[in-house]
N, C-alpha and C positions, 0 to 999 in steps of 0.2 A: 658199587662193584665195578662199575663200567671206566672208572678212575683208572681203577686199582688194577683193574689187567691191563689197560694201555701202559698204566708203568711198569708190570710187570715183563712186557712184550719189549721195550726198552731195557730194563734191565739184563733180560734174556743175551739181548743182542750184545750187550757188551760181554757180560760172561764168556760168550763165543770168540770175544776176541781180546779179552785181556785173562781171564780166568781168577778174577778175584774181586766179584761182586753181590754180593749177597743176594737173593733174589726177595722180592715182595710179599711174596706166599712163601708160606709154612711147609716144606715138603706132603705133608699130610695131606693138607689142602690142593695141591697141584700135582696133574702127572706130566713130565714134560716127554717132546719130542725135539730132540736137540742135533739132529741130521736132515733137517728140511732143506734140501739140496736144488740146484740144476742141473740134470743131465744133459739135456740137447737145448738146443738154441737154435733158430734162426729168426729169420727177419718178421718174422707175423705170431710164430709160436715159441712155447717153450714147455719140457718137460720138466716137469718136479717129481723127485723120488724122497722117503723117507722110511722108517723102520718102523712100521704099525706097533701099537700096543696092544697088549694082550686086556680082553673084556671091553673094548670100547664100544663105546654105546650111539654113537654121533661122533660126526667129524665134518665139519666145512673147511672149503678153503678159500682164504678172503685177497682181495688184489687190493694195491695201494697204489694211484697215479704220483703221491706226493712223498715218496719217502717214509709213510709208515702217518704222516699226521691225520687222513681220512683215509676211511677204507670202502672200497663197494661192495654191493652185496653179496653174499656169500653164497658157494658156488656146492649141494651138499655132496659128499661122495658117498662111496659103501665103507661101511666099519672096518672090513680090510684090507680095502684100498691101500697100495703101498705107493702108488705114482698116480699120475697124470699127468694130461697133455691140455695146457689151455692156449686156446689159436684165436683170428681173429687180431691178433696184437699190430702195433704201429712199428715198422722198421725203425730202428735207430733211437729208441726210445726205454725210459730206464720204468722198470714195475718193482715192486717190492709184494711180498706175498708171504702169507703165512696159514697156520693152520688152528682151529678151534674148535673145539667138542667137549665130549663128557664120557669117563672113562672111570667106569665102580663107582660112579657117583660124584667122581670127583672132576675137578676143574680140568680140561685139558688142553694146553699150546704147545708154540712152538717157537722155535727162532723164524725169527725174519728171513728169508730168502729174497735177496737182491739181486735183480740182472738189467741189462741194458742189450734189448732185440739188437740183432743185426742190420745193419745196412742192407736194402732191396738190393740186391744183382740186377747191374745192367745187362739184361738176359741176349743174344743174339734171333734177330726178327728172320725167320724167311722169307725169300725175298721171291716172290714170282717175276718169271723172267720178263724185265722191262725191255720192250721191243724199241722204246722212243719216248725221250722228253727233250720238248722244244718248245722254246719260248717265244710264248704270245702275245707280251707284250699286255698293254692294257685290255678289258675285256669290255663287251659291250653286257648290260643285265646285272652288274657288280657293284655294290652298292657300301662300302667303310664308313661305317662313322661311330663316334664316341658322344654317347649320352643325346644322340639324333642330329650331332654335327657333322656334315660328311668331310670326311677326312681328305686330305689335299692328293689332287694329282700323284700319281708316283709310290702310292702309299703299301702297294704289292709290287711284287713280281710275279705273273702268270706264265704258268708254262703246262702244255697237254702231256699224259703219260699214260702209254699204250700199256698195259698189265694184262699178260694172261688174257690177249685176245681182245679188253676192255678198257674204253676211253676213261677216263680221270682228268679233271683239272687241281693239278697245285697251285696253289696262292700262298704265298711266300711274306709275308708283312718284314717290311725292314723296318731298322730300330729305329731310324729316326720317325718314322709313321707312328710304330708304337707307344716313345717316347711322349710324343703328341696328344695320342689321345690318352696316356697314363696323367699328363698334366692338365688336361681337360677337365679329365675325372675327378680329380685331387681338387682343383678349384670350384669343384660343385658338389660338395660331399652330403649335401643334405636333399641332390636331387636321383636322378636314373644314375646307375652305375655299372654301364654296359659299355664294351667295346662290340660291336656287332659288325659281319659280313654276311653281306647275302650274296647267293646266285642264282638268278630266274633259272637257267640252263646252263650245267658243268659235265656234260655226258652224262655216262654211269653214278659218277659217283663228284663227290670236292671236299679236298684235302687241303687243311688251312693250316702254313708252319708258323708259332709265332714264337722270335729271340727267346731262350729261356733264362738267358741269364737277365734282361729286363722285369721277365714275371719274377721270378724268383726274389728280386728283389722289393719288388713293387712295396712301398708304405703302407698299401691297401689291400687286405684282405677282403674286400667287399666287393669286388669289380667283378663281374661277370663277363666271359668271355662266351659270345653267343653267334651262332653260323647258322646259317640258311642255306637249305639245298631245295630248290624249288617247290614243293609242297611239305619238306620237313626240315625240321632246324631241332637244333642245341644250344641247353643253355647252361654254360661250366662255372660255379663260382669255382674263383680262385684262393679259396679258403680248402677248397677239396686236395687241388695241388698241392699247396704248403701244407698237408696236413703230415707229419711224421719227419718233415724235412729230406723228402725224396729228392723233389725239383731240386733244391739247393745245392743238394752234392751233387746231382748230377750235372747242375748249370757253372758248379764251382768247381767240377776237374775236367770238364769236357768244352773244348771251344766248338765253337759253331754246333751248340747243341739244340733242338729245336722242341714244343710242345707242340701236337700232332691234335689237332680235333677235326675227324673226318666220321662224312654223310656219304651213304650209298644206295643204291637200287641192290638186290640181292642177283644172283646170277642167274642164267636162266631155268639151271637145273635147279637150285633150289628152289625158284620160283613156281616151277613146277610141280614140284614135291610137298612145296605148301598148299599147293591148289588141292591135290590129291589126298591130303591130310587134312585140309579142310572139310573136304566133302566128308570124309570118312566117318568127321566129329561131328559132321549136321550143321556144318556153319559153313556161312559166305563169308568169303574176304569182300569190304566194301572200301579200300586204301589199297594204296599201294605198300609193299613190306621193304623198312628201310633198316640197316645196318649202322649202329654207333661206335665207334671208337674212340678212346682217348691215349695218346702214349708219349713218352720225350724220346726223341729221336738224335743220333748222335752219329752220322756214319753210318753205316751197317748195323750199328747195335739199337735195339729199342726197348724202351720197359711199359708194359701198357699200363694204364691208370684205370682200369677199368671196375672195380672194384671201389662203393664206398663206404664199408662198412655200415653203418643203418642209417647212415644220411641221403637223403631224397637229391635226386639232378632230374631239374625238370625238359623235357624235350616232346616237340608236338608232328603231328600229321593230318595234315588236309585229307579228307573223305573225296570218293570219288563223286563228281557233280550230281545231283538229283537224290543225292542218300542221306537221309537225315538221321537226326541222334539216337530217334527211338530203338530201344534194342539192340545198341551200337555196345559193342566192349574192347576196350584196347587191351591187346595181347603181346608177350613176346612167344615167341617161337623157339622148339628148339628140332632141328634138321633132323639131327642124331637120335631121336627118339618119336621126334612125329608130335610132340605132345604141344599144348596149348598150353598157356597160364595167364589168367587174370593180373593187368597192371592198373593201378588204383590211375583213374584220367577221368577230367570233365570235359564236355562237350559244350564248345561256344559256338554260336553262327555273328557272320560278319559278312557285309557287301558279297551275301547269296551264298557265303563259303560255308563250311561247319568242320571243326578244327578239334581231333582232340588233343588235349594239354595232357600230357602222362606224368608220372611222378615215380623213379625207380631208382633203386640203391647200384645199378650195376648199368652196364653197357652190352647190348645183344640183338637179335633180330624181334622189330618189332612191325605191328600191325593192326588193323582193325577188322574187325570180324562183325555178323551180326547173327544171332540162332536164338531161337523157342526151346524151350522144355517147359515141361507139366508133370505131373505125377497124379495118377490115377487116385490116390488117397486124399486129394487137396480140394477135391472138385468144390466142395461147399465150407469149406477151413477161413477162418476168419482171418490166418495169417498168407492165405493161397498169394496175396498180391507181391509179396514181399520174399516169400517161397522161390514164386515164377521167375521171381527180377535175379536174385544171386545166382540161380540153378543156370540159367541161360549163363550170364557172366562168368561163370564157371567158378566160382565161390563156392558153391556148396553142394553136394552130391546127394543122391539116396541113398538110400539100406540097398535097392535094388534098383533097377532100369528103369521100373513105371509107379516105384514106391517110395514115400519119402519118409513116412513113420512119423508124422506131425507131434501124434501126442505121446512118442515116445520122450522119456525120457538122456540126455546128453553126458557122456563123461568126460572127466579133464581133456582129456587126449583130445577129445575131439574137437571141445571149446578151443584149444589150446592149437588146433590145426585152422578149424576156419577162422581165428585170428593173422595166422601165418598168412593165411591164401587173401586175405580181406587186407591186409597192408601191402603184397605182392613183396613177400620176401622170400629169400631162397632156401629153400627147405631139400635141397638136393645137395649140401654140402654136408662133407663128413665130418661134423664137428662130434664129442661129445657129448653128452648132455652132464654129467654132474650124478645124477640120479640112479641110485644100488637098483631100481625097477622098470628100468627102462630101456629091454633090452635091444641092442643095434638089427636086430631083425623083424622087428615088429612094424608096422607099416607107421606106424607113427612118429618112430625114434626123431628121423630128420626136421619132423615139423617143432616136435620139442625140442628138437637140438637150435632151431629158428626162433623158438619161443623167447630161449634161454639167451640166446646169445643177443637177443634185441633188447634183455628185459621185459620180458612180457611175464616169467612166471617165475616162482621163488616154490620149491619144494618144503618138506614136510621137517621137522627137526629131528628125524632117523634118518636122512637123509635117502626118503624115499619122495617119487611125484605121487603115487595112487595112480597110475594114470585111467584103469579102466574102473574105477571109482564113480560112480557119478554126483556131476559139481552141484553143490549150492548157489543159492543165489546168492550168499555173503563171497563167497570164494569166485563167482563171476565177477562182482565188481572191480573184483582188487586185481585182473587182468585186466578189463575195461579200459580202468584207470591207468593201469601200465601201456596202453595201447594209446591212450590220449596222450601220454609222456612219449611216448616211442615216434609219434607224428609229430611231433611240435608244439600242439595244441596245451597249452597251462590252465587251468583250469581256480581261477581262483575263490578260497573258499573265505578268506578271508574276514571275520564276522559272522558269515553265514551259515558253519559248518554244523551248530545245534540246530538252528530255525530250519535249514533244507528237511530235517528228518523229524523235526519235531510230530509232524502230522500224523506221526507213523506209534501206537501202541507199542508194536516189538520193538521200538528200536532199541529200548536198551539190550536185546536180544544178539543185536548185529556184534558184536565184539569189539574192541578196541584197535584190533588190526587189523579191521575193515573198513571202520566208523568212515576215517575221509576217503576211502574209496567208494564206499559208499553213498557220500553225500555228494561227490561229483560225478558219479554217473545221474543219480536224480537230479541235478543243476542241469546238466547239459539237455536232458531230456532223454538220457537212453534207455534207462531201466524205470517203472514203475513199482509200485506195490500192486501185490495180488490180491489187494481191494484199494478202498480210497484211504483207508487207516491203518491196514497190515502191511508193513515189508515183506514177510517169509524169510528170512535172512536164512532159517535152515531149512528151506522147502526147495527140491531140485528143478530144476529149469527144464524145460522140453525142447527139443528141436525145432518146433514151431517158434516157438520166445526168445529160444536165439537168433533164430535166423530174422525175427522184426527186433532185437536188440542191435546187430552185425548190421542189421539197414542203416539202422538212425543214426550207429557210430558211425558209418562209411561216410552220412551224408554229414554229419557235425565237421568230420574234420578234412572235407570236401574232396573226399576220394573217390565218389561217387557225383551223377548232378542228383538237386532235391528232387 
């Protein structure tokens, strides 16, 4: 069957544009939708309209990156769904999309809907009023090199710029520098593949311009472009850039157009503001709070890059001297709302330093913090250690202020949120979710709308979530699993995938569309059975079992230390 509608889905397509092709199904057999449309367009999203059928019972709608020859997972809507809006998308980049369900029983598609995003706008930057930039010539504390080669004399241009009151150093890399260290790199491709600048001391903040039309071009998607700003640095691969073909156009209609990776100290009023919102949360700042940006620069106009859809950019910060790991959480910040949020970082110490490494899909004010919590119901909970550890980190909350409800049991939604919080994705954007039950007012919407959009959860084939349902432990895995895919981490079962479970009685219990999710959360060590021989595959998880399941994954796939 699974043939037979892809040819069908092709056949469709022509119909649409020749009008004299028989199609593969028997009318009987199939109900079509033969108006799957584009209404709006831009560079990230695109709306799809079409004219529901009457009785449908399901309906998905599936994206194709290749033309129609592989499709991703399907996306479910409501039965009378006549549009949607799917975001998230790559400027400049062609999707194909269609729709699939079941309608009186019967088979139901559609044509193909083919578009091609829009080109990113080079959006206009404001500019705070520059009092002064003058050039400083070479600096002392500055340090260029490629793959640990320091880069020859001359290899910047430095100049101070007074902003709004505030010192800045720019550092300017000319192409024959970068040139340099592009051919360094290219002839050691199986070593470090780093262009790096540091600065012990750039005032407030350091602003590093490098040629865009050289990146752009570069042979190598692999090279990391990495900056230091006295106790914090960035680290950019330049696969993030070329991802949608942004840099390109911009480095191919724009002369003297620049990529912008700038470190700062935050101002003083917000620096203030965080202190005051730290107390507020019951945490100390034990770092200093630094600011990321990334943008291409061309003139007065700028387009920030700061955004990278569910890809990780690693960037770290030195702790203030005499403060060690213990209870330490890297956080970003947001001004606008006072709030804290947990980013997935490990703690190294080095010649007396302790440094944490963050790992985050976006660019913001970040920091470190350190705070306690407890919960009056854990006092003697066998999961209390593990409870303590996420609750401080801000991973995971109570039912109440001094309650955590250990042996309560957990539903989707919820699972489906300390996932969100435990990978540090953003769960504050307005996306969607896909799902007839999950409505945009419920506190949950956004973290499912996070879930979804990272692949973390696939709904039900009515194209509902359940969300306040409470999960099994078969239907835990198969997030787990999606959550090791969403990190990096491959998980191979290779061989292995009957012997991990064999131990287990129920497993023939677990179902086939858990089976290898399944078996690799048991490989890795996250999930147990609820004996030495039982899975439970349909016995509900508590809040206690998540929260020591959310450990073991944090520390497997090293978003956490062990």
């Amino acid at each position: 069957m699974k043939g037979k509608f892809r040819l069908t889905v092709l056949v469709m397509a022509c119909v649409l544009l020749i009008g004299a092709v028989t199609p593969a199904y028997a009318e009987s057999e199939v109900v079509y939708i033969s108006d799957l449309r584009a209404t709006t367009i831009t560079a990230d999203s695109v709306t799809l309209a079409w004219t529901p059928q009457p009785d449908t019972e399901s309906i998905k709608l599936r994206r194709s990156n290749d033309g129609g020859k592989t499709w991703a997972d399907a996306i479910n809507l409501r039965v009378d769904a006549s549009s949607v809006t799917v975001r998230g998308l790559t400027p400049n980049t062609s999707y194909s999309f269609d729709l699939e369900g079941k309608c009186s029983c019967q088979k139901l598609i559609s044509n193909n809907a083919h578009i091609t995003t829009k080109s990113a706008p080079v959006l206009p930057q404001p500019q705070a009023p520059t009092v002064q930039e003058s050039n400083t010539g070479e600096l002392a504390g500055v340090r260029a090199a490629a793959n640990g080669a320091v880069l020859s004399s001359g290899s910047y241009i430095s100049s101070e710029m007074l902003v709004g009151g505030r010192t800045f150093t720019k550092l300017t890399v000319n192409k024959a520098a970068l040139g340099e260290a592009l051919k360094l790199i290219n002839s050691n491709e199986e070593g470090q593949q780093q262009i790096s600048i540091e600065a012990e001391t750039a005032g407030e903040g350091l602003v590093v311009y490098y040629p865009a039309d050289l990146l752009a071009s570069a042979n190598n998607p692999n090279v990391v472009l990495a900056v230091g700003f006295g106790p914090a640095a960035y680290e950019l691969p330049l696969a993030r850039l070329l991802a949608g073909g942004q840099l390109q156009q911009i480095a191919g209609s724009v002369e003297q157009a620049y990529v912008t990776i700038a470190i700062s100290t935050v101002d003083a009023e917000t620096a203030a503001k965080l202190a005051a919102d730290a107390a507020k949360a019951g945490l100390t700042p034990v770092s200093g709070a630094y600011q990321f940006n990334v943008a291409a620069e061309a003139g007065d106009r700028s387009q920030p890059f700061n955004h990278y859809g569910t890809s990780y950019v690693n960037r770290s910060i030195d702790l203030h001297a005499g403060v060690t790991a213990a209870d330490a959480t890297a956080v970003q910040y947001d001004p606008a709302t006072g709030v804290f949020t947990f980013i997935p970082a490990v703690f190294t110490s080095a010649d007396g330093k302790v440094t944490a490494d963050m790992k985050h899909t976006g660019n913001r004010i970040y920091t470190v913090v350190k705070g306690q919590k407890t919960f009056a119901d854990i006092t003697n909970h066998w999961a209390r250690p593990d409870i303590e550890r996420l609750a401080s980190m801000l991973v995971i909350n109570g039912v109440q202020a001094d309650a955590f409800a250990p042996n309560a049991n957990i539903t989707r939604a919820e699972f489906a949120a300390l996932l969100v919080r435990a990978l540090g994705l953003d769960s504050s954007k307005q996306l969607q979710t896909g799902f007839a039950d999950v409505s945009e007012t419920r506190w949950y919407a956004g973290a499912v709308a996070a879930a979804v959009e990272a692949g973390l959860i696939r709904g039900f084939e009515d194209g509902t979530f359940k969300p306040e349902a409470e999960i099994t432990r078969a239907q835990m895995t198969v997030m787990i699993a999606a959550a090791l895919e969403a990190a990096g981490k491959k998980v191979d079962l290779t061989g292995k995938e009957a012997s991990v479970l064999a131990d287990y009685k129920d497993a023939a219990k677990i179902g086939s569309w858990a089976e290898s999710a399944a078996a690799k959360a048991v490989l890795t060590g996250i999930v147990t059975g609820v004996t030495k021989d039982e899975f439970g595959p349909q016995e509900q998880a508590t809040r206690a079992q998540s929260a020591v399941m959310l450990s073991r994954l944090m520390k497997y796939i090293g978003f956490i230390n062990p």
